[in-house]
N, C-alpha and C positions, 0 to 999 in steps of 0.2 A: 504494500500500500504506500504512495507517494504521502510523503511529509512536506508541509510545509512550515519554512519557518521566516519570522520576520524580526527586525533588528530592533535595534532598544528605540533608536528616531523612528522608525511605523511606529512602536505601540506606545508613545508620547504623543504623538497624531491622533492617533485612534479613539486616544483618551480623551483627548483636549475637543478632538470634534462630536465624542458621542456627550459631554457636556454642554453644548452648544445646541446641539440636533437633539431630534426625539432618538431614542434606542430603534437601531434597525435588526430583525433578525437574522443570524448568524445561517448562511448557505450550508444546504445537508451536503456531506460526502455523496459523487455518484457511485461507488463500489466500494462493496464488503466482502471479506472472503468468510467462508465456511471453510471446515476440516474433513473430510475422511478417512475413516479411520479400518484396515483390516488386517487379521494376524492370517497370516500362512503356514500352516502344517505340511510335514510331509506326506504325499498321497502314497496310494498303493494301496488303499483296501476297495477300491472300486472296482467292477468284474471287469475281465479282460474285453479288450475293443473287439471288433468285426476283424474277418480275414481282410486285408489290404492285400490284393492281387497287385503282384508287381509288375507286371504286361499291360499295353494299354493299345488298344481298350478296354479295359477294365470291366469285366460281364457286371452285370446291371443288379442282377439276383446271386446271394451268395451264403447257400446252405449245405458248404464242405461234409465230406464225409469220404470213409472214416477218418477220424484223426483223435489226438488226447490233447485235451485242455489242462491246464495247472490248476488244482484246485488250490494252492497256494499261493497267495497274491503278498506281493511288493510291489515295493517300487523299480527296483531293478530285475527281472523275472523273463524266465521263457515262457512266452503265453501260451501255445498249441504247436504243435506240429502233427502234419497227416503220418499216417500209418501206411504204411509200404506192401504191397498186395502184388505178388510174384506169380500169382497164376501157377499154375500147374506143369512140372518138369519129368521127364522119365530119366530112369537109368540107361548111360550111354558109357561107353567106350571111349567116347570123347568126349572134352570140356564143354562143360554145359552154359547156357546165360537164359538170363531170361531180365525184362523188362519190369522195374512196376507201373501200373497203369496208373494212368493220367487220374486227375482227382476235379469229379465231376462238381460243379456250381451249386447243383440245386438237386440233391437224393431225391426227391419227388418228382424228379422229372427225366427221365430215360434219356432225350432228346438235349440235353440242357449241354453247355457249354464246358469244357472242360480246362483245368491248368494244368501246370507241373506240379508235382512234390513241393513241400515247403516247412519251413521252421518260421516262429516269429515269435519276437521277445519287445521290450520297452526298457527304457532307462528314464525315469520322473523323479528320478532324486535329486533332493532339492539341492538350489543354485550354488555356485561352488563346488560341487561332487562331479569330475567327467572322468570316462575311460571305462572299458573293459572290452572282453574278447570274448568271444563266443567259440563253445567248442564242441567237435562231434567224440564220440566214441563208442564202439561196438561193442557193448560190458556183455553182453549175451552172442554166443556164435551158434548159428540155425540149430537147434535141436528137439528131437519129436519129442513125444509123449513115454516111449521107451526109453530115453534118453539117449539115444543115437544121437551121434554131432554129425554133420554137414562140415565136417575138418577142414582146412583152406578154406574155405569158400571168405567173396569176397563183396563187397557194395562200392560201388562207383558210383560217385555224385558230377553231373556235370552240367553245364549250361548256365550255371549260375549267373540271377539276376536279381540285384536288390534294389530295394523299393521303398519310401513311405508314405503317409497319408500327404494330401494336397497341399495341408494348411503350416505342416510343419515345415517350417523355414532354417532350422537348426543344421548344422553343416556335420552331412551324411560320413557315415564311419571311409574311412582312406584306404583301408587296407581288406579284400573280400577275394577269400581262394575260390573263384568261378566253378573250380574242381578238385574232386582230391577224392580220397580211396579209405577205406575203412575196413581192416584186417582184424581178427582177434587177439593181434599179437603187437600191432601198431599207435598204440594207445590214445589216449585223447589229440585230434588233429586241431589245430586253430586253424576257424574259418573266418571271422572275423574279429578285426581289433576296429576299435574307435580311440582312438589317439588323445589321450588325457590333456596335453599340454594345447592341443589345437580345441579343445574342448565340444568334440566331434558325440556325436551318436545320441542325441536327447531325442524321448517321443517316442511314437514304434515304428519296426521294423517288419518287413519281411524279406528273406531271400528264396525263391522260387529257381526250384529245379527244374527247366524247360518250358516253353511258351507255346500257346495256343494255336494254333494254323491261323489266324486272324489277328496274333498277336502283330503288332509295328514297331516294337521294339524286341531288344534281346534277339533269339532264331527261333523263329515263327515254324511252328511243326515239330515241337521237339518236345512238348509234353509228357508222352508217352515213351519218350528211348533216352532220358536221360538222368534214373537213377538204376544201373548196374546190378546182377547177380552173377557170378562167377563161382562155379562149383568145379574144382580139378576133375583132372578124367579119373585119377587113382580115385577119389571120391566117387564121382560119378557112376564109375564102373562095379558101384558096392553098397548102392545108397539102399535101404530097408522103406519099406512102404510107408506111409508115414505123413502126419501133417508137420511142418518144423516152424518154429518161431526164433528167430533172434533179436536180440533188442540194441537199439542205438538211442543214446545218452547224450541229449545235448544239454550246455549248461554256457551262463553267462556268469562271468567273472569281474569283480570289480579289480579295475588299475591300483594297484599297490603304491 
């Protein structure tokens, strides 16, 4: 608010003319300020956001499936990742592969749009906290119900595209392995870092394994053939009937 002030000769003037004159009233101020006032908590007990497909166009309806959500909420947190569906492989002689299929938009709908594979996590802690790394690892290697292993065998991740919502303006993590391979023998991979000092990676994320035939970014058609099964032929040539499940373990870490 502007001050004013007036010297000792004004307010001898001021004096001497309001004894002389009738009393004039004194001019209102035209502005006043008001305060507001708010405290900020750290968030992270709110449910995790919508899937953010990292391909654009972006399909319009989006009711993934299958996939696992965190029942565990922070602020810093893996929100969902899909669930990897290898379809059906025989015993062969030789090295086997197989695909997992592309992860449809919308379960209710047959016909409905499809993307790649994906992970996706958020960093909202609060201002002053940046950095971590995001990481995969195969803690389970394919095994049935007999406890038969699927020994070697291997998952390929590729085509890597990441992505986040429109509104987030925060400057995207620097460093994102496009591709990388996941052994039972190879331990936790870093797929991405967001760079503490650049103070990178706020908001969510997703990074999306292969893009849509319609996709305009990333390689359009690559949905469906860019996360990897790789079973040796010595395997292969010995596998037991069997349904097999392996599990892969991603996790986000805060910068030390």
């Amino acid at each position: 608010m502007k001050l004013t002030t007036l010297s000792s000769a004004a307010i001898v003037a001021a004096l001497t003319l309001g004894a002389l004159a009738p009393t004039a009233a004194m001019a209102a101020p035209t502005e006043l300020e008001s305060t507001g006032t708010v405290t900020v908590q750290e968030g992270g007990d709110e449910p995790i956001g919508p899937v953010v497909p990292p391909e654009q166009p972006a399909p319009e309806i989006i009711k993934p499936g299958p996939e696992t959500t965190n029942p565990n909420l922070g602020p810093l947190m893996i929100e969902r990742t899909s669930n990897l569906n290898f379809g059906t492989i025989k015993t062969s002689a030789n090295e086997v592969t197989a695909y997992a299929a592309a992860v449809s938009t919308d379960m209710d709908n047959p016909n409905a749009p499809t993307i790649g594979n994906y992970v996706q996590w958020r960093d909202i802690r609060a201002g002053g906290t940046y950095g971590y790394t995001v990481t995969a690892e195969m803690t389970q290697q394919f095994t049935g119900a007999g406890s038969t292993v699927l020994s070697g065998s291997t998952i390929d991740f590729s085509n890597g595209l990441l992505s986040t919502t429109a509104e987030n303006t925060n400057a995207i993590p620097s460093n994102v392995a496009t591709a990388f391979q996941l052994t039972e023998a190879s331990g936790a991979q870093t797929v991405v870092t967001a760079n503490q000092a650049n103070r990178e990676g706020k908001g969510t994320y997703i990074l999306g394994f292969g893009q849509s035939s319609t996709a305009t970014n990333g390689t359009a058609g690559t949905d469906g053939n860019s996360v990897k099964l790789t079973v040796p032929a010595a395997t292969a040539s010995n596998m037991a009937v069997d349904t097999y499940t392996a599990k892969v373990t991603w996790k986000v870490v805060a910068a030390q």
